[in-house]
C-alpha positions as CSV (number, residue, x, y, z in Angstrom):
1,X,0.0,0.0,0.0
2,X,1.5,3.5,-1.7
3,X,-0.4,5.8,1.6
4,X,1.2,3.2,4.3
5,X,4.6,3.4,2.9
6,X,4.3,7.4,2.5
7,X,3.5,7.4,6.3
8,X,5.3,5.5,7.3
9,X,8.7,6.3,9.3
10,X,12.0,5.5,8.2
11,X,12.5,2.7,10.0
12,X,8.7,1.1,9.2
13,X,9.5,1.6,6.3
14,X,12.4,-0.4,5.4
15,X,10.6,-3.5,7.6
16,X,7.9,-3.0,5.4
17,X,9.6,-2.9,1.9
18,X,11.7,-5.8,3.4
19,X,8.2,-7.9,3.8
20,X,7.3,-6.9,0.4
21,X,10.6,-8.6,-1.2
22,X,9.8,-11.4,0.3
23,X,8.9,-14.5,-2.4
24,X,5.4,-15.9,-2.3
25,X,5.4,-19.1,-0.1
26,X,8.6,-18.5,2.0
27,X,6.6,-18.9,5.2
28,X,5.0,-17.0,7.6
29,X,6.5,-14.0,9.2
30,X,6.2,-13.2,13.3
31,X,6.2,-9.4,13.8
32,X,6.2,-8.5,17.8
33,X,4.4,-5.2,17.7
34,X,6.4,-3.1,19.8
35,X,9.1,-3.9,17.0
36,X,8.0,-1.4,14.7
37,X,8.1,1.6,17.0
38,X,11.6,0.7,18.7
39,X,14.3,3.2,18.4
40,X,16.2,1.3,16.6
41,X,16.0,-1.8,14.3
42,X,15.8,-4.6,16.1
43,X,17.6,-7.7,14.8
44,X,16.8,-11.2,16.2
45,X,20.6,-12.4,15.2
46,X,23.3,-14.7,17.3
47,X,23.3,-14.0,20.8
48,X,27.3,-14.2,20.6
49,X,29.7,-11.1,20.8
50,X,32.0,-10.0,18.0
51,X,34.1,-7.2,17.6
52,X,34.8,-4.6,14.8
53,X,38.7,-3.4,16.1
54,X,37.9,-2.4,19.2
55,X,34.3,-1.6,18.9
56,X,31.8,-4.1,20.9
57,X,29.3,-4.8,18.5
58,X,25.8,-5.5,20.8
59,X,24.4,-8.6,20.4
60,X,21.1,-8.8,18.6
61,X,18.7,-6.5,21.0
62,X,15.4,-9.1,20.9
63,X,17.1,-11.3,22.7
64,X,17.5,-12.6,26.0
65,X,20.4,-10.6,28.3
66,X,21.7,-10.3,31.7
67,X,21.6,-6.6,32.3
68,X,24.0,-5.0,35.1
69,X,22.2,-1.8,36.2
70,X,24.1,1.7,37.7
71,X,22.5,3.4,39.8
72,X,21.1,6.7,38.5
73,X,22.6,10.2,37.8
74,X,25.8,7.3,37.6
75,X,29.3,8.3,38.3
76,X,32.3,6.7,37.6
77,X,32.8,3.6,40.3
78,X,28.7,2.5,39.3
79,X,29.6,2.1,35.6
80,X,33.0,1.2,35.8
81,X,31.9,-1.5,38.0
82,X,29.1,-2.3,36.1
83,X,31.4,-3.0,33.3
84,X,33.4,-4.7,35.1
85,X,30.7,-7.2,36.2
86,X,29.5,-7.3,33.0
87,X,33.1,-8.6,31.3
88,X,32.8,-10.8,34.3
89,X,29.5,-12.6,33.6
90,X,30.6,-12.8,30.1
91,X,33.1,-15.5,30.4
92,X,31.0,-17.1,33.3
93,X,27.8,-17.9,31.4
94,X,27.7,-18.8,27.8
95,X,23.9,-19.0,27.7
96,X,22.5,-15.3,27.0
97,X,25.0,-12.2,26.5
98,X,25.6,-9.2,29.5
99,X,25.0,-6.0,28.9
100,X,25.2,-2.9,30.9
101,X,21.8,0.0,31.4
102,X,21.9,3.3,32.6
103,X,18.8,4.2,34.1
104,X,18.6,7.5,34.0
105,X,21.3,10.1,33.5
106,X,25.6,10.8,34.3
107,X,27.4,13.2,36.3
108,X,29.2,15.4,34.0
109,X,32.8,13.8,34.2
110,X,31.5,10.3,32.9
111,X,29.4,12.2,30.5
112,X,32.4,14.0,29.0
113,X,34.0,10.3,29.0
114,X,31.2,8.4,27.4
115,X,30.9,10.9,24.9
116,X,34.3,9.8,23.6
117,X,34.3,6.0,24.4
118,X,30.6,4.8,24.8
119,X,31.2,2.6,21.9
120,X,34.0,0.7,23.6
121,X,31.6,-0.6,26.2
122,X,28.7,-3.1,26.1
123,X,26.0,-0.2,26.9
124,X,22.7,-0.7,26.2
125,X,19.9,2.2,26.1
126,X,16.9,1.4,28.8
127,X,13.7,1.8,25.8
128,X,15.5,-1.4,24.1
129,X,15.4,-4.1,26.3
130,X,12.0,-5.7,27.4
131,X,11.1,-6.8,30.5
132,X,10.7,-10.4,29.5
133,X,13.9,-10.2,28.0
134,X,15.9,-10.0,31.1
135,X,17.4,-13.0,33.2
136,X,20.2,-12.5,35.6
137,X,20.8,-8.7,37.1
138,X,23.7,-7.2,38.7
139,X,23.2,-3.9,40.4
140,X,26.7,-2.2,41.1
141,X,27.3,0.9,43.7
142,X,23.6,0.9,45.5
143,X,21.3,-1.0,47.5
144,X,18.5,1.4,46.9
145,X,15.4,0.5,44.6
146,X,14.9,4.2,44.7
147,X,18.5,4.6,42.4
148,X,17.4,2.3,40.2
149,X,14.6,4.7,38.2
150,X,12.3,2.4,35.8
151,X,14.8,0.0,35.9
152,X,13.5,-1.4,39.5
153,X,10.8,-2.9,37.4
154,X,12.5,-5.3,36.7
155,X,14.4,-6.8,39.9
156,X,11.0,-8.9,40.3
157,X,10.9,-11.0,37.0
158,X,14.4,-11.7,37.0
159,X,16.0,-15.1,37.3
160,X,18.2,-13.6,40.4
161,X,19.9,-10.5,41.2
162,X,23.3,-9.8,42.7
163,X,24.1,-6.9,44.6
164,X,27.9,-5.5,44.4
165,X,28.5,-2.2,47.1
166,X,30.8,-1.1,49.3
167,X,28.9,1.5,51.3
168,X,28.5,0.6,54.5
169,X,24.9,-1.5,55.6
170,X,25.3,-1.6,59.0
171,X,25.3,2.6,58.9
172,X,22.1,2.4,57.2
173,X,20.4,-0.2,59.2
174,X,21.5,2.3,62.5
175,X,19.5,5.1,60.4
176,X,16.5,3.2,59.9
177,X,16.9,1.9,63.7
178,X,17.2,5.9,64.5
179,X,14.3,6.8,62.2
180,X,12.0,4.4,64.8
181,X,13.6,5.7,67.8
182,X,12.7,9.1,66.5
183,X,9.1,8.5,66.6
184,X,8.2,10.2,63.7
185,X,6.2,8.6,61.1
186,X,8.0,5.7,62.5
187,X,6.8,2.8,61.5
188,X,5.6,3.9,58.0
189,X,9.4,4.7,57.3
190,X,10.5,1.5,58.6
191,X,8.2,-0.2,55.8
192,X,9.7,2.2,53.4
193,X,13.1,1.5,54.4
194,X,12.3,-2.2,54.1
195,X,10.5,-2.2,50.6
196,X,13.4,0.3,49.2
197,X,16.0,-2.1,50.0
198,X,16.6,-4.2,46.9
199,X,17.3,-7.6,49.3
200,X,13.3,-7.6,49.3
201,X,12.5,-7.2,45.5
202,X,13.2,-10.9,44.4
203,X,13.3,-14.3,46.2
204,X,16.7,-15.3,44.8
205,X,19.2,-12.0,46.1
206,X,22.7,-12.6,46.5
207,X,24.7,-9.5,48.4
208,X,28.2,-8.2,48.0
209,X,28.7,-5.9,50.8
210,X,32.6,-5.3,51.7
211,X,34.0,-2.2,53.6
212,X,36.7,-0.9,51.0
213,X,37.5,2.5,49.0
214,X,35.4,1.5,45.6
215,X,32.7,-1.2,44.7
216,X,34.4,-1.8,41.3
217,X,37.4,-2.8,43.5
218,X,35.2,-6.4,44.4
219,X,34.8,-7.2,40.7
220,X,38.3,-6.4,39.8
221,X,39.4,-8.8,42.5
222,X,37.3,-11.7,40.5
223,X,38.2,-10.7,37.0
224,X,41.8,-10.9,38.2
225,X,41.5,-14.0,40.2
226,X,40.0,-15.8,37.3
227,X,42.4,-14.5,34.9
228,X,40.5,-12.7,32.7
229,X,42.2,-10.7,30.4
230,X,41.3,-6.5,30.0
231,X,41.5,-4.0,27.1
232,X,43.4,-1.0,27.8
233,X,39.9,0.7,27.0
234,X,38.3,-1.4,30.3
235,X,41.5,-1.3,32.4
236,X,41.2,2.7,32.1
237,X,37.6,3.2,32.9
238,X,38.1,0.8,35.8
239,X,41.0,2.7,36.9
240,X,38.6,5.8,37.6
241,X,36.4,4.6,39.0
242,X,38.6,3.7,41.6
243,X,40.9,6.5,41.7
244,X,37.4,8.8,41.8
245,X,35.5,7.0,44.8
246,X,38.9,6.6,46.9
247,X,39.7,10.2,46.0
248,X,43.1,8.9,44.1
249,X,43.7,6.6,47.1
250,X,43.8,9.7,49.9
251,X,40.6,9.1,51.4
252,X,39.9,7.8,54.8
253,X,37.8,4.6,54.0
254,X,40.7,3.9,50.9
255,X,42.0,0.2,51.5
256,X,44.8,-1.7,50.5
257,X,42.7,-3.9,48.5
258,X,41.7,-0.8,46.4
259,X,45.3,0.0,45.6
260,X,46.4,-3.2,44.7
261,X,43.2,-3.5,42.4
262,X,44.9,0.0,40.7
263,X,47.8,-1.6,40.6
264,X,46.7,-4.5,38.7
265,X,44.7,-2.3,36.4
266,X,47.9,-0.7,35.4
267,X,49.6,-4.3,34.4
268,X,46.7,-4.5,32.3
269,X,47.2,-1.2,30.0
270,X,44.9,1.3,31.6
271,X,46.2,4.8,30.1
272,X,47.8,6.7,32.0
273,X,47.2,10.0,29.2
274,X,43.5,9.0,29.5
275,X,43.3,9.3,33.1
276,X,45.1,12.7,33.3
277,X,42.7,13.8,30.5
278,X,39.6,12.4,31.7
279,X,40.1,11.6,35.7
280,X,40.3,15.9,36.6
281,X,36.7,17.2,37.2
282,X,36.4,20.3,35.6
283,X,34.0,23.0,36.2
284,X,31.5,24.2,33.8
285,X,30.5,28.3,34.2
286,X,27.3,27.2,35.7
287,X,29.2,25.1,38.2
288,X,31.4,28.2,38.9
289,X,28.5,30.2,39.2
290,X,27.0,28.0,41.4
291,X,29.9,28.2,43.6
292,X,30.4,32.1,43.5
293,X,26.3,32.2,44.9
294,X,27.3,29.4,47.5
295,X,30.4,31.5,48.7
296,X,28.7,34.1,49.0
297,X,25.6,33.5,50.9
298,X,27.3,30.6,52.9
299,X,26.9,30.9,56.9
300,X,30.2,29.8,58.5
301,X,29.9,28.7,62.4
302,X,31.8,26.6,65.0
303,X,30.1,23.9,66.9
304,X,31.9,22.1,69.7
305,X,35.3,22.9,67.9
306,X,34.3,22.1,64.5
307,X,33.5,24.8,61.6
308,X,30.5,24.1,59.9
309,X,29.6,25.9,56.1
310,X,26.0,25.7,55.4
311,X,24.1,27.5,52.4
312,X,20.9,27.1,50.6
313,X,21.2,28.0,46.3
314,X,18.3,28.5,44.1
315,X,17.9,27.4,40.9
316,X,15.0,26.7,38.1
317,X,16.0,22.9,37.1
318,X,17.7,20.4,38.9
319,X,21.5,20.7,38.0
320,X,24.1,17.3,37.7
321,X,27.8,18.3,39.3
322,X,26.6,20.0,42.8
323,X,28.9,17.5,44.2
324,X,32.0,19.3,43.0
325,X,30.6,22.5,44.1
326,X,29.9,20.8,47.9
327,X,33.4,19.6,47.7
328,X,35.1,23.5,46.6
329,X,32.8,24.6,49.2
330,X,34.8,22.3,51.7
331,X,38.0,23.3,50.9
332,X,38.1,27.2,50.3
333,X,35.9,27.9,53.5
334,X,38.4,25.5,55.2
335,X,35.6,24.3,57.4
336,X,35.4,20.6,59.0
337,X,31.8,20.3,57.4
338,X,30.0,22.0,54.0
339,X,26.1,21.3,54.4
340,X,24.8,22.7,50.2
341,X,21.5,23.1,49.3
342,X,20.1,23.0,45.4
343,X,16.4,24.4,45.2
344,X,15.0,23.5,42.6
345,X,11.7,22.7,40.6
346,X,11.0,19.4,39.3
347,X,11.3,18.7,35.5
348,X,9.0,18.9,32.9
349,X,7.9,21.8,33.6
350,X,6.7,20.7,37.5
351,X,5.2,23.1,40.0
352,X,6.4,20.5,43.1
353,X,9.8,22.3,44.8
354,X,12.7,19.9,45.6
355,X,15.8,20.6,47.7
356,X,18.8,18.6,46.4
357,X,21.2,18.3,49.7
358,X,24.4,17.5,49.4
359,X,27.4,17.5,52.1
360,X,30.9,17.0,52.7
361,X,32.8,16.4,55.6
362,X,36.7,16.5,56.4
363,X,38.7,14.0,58.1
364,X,39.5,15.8,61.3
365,X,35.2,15.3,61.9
366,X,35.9,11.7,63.0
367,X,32.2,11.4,64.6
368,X,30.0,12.8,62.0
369,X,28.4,10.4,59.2
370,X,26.6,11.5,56.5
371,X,24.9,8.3,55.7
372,X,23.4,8.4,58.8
373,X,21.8,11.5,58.8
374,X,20.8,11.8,55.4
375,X,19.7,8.3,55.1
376,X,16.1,8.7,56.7
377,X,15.4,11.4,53.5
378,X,16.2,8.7,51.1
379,X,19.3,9.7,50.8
380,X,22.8,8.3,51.2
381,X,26.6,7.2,50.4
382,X,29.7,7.7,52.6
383,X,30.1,9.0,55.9
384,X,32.0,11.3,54.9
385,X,30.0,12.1,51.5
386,X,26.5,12.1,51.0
387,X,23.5,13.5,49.4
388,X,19.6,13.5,49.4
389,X,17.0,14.7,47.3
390,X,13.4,15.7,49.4
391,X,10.2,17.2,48.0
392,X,9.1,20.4,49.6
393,X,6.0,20.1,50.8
394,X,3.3,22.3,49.4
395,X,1.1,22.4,52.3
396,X,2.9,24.6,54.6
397,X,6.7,23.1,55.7
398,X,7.7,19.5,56.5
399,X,6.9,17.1,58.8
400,X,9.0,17.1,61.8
401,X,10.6,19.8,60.6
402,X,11.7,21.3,64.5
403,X,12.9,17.6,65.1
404,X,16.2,15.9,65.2
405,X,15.4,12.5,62.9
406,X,18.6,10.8,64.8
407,X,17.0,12.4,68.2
408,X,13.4,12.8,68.2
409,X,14.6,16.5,70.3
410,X,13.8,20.1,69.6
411,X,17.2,21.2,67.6
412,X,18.8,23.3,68.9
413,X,18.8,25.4,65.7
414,X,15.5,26.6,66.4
415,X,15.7,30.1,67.1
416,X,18.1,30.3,63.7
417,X,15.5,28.6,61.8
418,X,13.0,31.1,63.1
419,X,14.9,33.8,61.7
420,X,15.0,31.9,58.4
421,X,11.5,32.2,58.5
422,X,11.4,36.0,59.4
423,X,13.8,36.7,56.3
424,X,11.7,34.7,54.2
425,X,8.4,36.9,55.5
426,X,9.9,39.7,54.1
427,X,10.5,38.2,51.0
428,X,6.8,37.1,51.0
429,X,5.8,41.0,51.5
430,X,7.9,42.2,48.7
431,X,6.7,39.6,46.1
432,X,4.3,40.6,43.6
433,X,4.1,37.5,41.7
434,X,2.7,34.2,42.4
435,X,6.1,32.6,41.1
436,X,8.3,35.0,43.6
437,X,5.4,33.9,46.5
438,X,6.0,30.2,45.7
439,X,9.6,30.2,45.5
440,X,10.0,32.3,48.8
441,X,7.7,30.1,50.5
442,X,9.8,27.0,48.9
443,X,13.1,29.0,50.2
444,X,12.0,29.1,54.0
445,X,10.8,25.4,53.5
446,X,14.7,24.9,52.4
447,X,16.6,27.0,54.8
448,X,14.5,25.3,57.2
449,X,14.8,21.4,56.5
450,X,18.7,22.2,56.0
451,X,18.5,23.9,59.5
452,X,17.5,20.4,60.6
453,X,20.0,18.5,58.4
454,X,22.8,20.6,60.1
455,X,21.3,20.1,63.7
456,X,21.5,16.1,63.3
457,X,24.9,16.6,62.4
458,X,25.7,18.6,65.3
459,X,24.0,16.1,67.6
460,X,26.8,13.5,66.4
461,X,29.8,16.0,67.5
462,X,31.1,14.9,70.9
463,X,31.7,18.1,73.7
464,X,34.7,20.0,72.6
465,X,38.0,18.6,73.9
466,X,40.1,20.2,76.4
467,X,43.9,20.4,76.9
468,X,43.0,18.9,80.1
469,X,42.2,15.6,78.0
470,X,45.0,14.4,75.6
471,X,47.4,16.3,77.5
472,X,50.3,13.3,79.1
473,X,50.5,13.7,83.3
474,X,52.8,11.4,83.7
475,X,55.8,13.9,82.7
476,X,60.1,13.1,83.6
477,X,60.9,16.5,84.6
478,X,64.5,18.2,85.9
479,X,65.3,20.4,89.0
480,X,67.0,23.8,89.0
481,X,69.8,22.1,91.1
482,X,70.7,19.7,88.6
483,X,74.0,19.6,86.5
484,X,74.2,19.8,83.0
485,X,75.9,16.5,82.9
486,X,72.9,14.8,84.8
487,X,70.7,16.8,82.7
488,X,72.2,15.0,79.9
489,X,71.9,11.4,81.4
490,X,68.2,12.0,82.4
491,X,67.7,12.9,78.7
492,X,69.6,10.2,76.9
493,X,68.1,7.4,79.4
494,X,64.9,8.1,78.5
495,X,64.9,9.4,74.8
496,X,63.8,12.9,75.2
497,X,65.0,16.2,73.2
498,X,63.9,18.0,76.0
499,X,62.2,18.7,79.1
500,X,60.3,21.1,81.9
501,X,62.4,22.2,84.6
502,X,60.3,22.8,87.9
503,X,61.2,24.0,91.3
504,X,61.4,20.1,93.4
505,X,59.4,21.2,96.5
506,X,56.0,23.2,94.4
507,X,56.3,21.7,90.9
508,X,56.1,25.4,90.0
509,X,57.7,26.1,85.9
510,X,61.3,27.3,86.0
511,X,61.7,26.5,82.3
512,X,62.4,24.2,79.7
513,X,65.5,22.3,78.9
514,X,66.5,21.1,75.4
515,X,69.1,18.9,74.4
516,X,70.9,21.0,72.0
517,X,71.3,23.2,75.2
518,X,72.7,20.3,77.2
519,X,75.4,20.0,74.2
520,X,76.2,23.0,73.5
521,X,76.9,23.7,77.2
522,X,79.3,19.9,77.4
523,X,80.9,21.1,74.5
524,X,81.7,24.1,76.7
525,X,83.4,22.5,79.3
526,X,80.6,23.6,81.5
527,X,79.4,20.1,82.5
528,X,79.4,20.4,86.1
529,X,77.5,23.7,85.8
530,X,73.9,23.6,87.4
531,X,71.1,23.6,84.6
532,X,69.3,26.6,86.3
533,X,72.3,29.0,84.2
534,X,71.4,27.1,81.4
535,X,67.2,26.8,81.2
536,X,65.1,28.9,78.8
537,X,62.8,30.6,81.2
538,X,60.5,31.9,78.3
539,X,58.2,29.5,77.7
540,X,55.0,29.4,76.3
541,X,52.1,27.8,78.2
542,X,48.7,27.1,78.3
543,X,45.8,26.4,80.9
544,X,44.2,22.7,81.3
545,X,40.9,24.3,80.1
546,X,42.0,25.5,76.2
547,X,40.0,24.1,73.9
548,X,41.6,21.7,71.4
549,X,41.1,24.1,68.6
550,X,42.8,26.8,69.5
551,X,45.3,24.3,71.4
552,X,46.4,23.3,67.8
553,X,46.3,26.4,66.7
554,X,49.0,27.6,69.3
555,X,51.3,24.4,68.9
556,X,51.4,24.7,65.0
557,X,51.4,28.3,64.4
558,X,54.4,28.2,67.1
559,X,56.4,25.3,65.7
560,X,56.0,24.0,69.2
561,X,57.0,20.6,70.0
562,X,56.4,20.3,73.4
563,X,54.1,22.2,75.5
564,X,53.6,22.6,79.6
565,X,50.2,23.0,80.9
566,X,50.0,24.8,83.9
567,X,47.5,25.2,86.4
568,X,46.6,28.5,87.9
569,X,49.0,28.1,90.6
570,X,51.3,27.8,87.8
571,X,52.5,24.3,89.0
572,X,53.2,22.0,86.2
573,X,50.2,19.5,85.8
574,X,50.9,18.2,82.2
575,X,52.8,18.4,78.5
576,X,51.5,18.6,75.4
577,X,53.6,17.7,72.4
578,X,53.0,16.7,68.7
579,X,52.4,13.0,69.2
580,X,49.2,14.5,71.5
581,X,47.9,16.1,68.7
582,X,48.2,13.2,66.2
583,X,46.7,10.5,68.8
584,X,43.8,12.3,69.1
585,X,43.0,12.7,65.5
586,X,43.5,8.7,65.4
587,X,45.9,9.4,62.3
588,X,48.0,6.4,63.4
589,X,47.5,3.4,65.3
590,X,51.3,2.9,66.2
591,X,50.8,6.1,68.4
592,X,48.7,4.6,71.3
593,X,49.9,5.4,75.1
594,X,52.5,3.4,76.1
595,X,54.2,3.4,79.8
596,X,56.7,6.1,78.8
597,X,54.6,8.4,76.5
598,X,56.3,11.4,76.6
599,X,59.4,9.5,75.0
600,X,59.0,10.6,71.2
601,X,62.2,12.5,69.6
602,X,60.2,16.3,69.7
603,X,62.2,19.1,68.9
């Protein structure tokens, strides 16, 4: 028929004329309906893989598949491990081809990557696979149904699904446990939590759940142990995605495993030019821009000796890359935690208001956890990294909005979140269209719910530390009376480069003695000399009550290696040196208190 044909789209249309050249009697022809409108030609071929160069060419897209999902908005570690589990299944089953799906949408970085090497991957678009086409799933970097988009569909009709993270379970089952405790909506959000967690979507779940730096890191560790053999293609997008998640190996939860999977990777080919090119996040001008508005409306406070930056951005649509901006945030207000909120309105056009939250936290914040806290909003990720997307009510704030969700207790934040809402009145006054009234209301809603985010943080920073407490009692000292050449014994028995000199009877300072002095002064002839001609007198000190903070401060601005605290009296009652300081950040585990602690070569 002449009108179908002219109707037709391209793609009916060469179906159709191929129908027509068929010869009279060859057989009856099956035509699936959905076939005609797919994206693409569909071709019902071998189910076996075959390359052009270094091009995968997709098995025919009818057919059955294993599908390894990312989790949405995917970064690099979710698709690099996705790819990685792919290549994995591909030499473990024979029976029906792997491919990879993208549910919905890329951070910018991987986007700029795909752009140039999609092709090199077996990546598959979401419209082109069916339901019933789908046997075996992997899921890679989530354990979320809710980061699974459309895709989630499908964990029910498949034939089992395995679950590969590395984000930490236990963290999330405390948040749901907290979420109870808090007694709001509590047990509606424990069935939430429940039914979101992808162990409950299909009888036959097998979970992967490992505490190191990257998730791609587990299937590296299976590819290599069954000696399976990478392209230099693979072997570089691998390489990211563990060098992005462990932060190039100098993040806290970064593991040994991680850098010997980077090592491996690296035996295998993975360009080192491609990484340089591709592995450096760069900033688009709305990202700048972004940043610039964050800077400069970001409120910078300390709470129990930690600086916390916390700022609320508005914007029309929802924007990919905040998490770079969180991260700059971090590191040029030099605070200990960066709390960022993206308003925004939903897309396609959407009325609904939704605040994107996204935060950042720096080593030195031992106690605080991200996951934690942002987990009961459906959000999630490290403890030190994490973000959470939460409609704004339209009906006049949120629920428990003057609540901690870790605490169930008034925050503490209240009379700042009141003033929110007094900035946000006047916004309301001056508005003369409905869009302004909406969005200011939106704004207060915000300023409000990240009012609440910050005060569950706060509630997980421990009272400020006092000199009092890391500071070592148990302290050799030296009397006035002393020689040099005893001096020098006292020192050199015991290890030190220096020590307080304090009057025998009251324990009151004199000074401080330090080994170069006690050489010098040999070297002199002056051996027999008592140490009280010798003692610098002008030494800095501090109280037992300084807060650690400034304590630091003092010690590193000074170059100080050793410092007396002295009570009001002025009697010695402890030192503070450098291995003080690094104890109590936990930095290394060799540095716990033995019998002599005050022992450690300090200049």
């Amino acid at each position: 028929d002449e009108s179908l044909l002219r109707q037709a789209t391209p793609g009916m249309r060469a179906v159709l004329l191929l129908l027509l050249a068929l010869p009279a009697g060859h057989g009856s022809v099956v035509c699936r309906p959905h076939a005609l409108h797919s994206p693409r030609a569909r071709v019902c071929a071998s189910a076996k893989r075959t390359r052009a160069g270094d091009e995968v060419v997709l098995p025919g897209t009818c057919e059955p598949c294993n599908v390894v999902l990312t989790h949405t908005n995917a970064d690099f570690d979710s698709l690099a491990g996705s790819v990685a589990l792919a290549k994995l299944w591909n030499a473990e089953y024979d029976d029906v081809p792997t491919v990879v799906v993208m549910p919905r949408g890329a951070n910018p970085g991987l986007k700029r990557f795909l752009a140039y090497h999609k092709h090199l991957y077996p990546i598959r678009g979401f419209a082109t696979i069916r339901p019933t086409d789908v046997r075996r799933i992997g899921v890679v970097d989530t354990q979320s149904r809710d980061r699974l988009g459309r895709a989630a569909d499908w964990l029910p009709v498949a034939s089992s699904v395995t679950v590969f993270d590395h984000h930490n379970a236990a963290a999330a089952a405390e948040a749901a446990a907290a979420i109870v405790a808090s007694g709001v909506q509590a047990g509606q959000s424990a069935v939430d939590a429940e039914s979101n967690n992808i162990m409950s979507s299909n009888a036959n779940v097998e979970s992967v759940v490992e505490a190191v730096g990257s998730a791609t890191t587990l299937i590296i560790e299976r590819l290599r142990a069954r000696g399976v053999q990478l392209r230099d293609a693979e072997a570089t997008l691998f390489a990211l995605g563990i060098r992005t998640d462990t932060g190039c190996l100098t993040y806290e939860h970064t593991t040994v495993r991680d850098a010997k999977a980077l090592v491996w990777l690296m035996e295998q080919g993975a360009s080192q030019q491609a990484i340089a090119e591709f592995g450096a996040v760069r900033m688009s001008p709305l990202q700048r821009k972004m940043l610039t508005d964050a800077l400069a409306g970001a409120s910078v406070s300390q709470y129990n000796g930690l600086k916390f930056a916390t700022v609320v951005v508005n914007t029309d649509e929802f924007m990919t890359g905040m998490s770079h901006v969180a991260e700059e945030l971090l590191e040029l207000t030099a605070c200990d935690v960066a709390l960022l909120g993206v308003m925004h309105r939903g897309g396609g056009g959407g009325k609904a208001h939704y605040l994107s939250i996204i935060g950042r936290v720096a080593p030195r914040a031992v106690t605080v956890d991200l996951n934690v806290v942002l987990n009961p909003y459906g959000g999630g990720g490290h403890p030190k990294a994490a973000a959470a997307s939460v409609r704004l009510s339209e009906e006049g704030g949120l629920e428990g909005e003057d609540q901690n969700p870790a605490t169930g207790e008034r925050n503490e934040s209240g009379d700042s979140a009141m003033a929110v809402s007094n900035e946000a009145a006047d916004l309301l006054n001056a508005a003369v269209d409905l869009k302004e009234v909406e969005d200011a209301m939106a704004l207060t809603r915000a300023q409000l719910l990240l009012a609440t985010v910050t005060a569950a943080v706060q509630a997980q920073v421990p009272v400020e530390v006092l000199a009092e407490s890391i500071m070592t009692r148990s302290v050799i000292v030296l009397h006035p009376d002393q020689t040099v050449d005893e001096a020098k014994s006292v020192l050199i028995e015991n290890g030190l480069r220096g020590a307080p000199v304090v009057e025998a009877m009251t324990r009151k300072l004199v000074g401080l003695l330090k080994f170069s002095d006690v050489i010098k002064a040999t070297q002199g002839g002056r051996g027999g000399q008592k140490i009280k001609g010798v003692v610098r007198t002008n030494v800095p000190t501090v109280s037992p009550d300084m807060p650690f903070v400034e304590l630091e401060e003092f010690i590193m601005d000074r170059g100080i290696g050793r410092l007396p605290v002295l009570s009001e009296a002025g009697e010695l009652v402890g030192i503070i040196t450098r291995t003080d300081i690094l104890r109590h950040h936990n930095l290394y585990s060799s540095l716990d208190k033995s019998p002599e602690p005050d022992s450690e070569s300090d200049s």
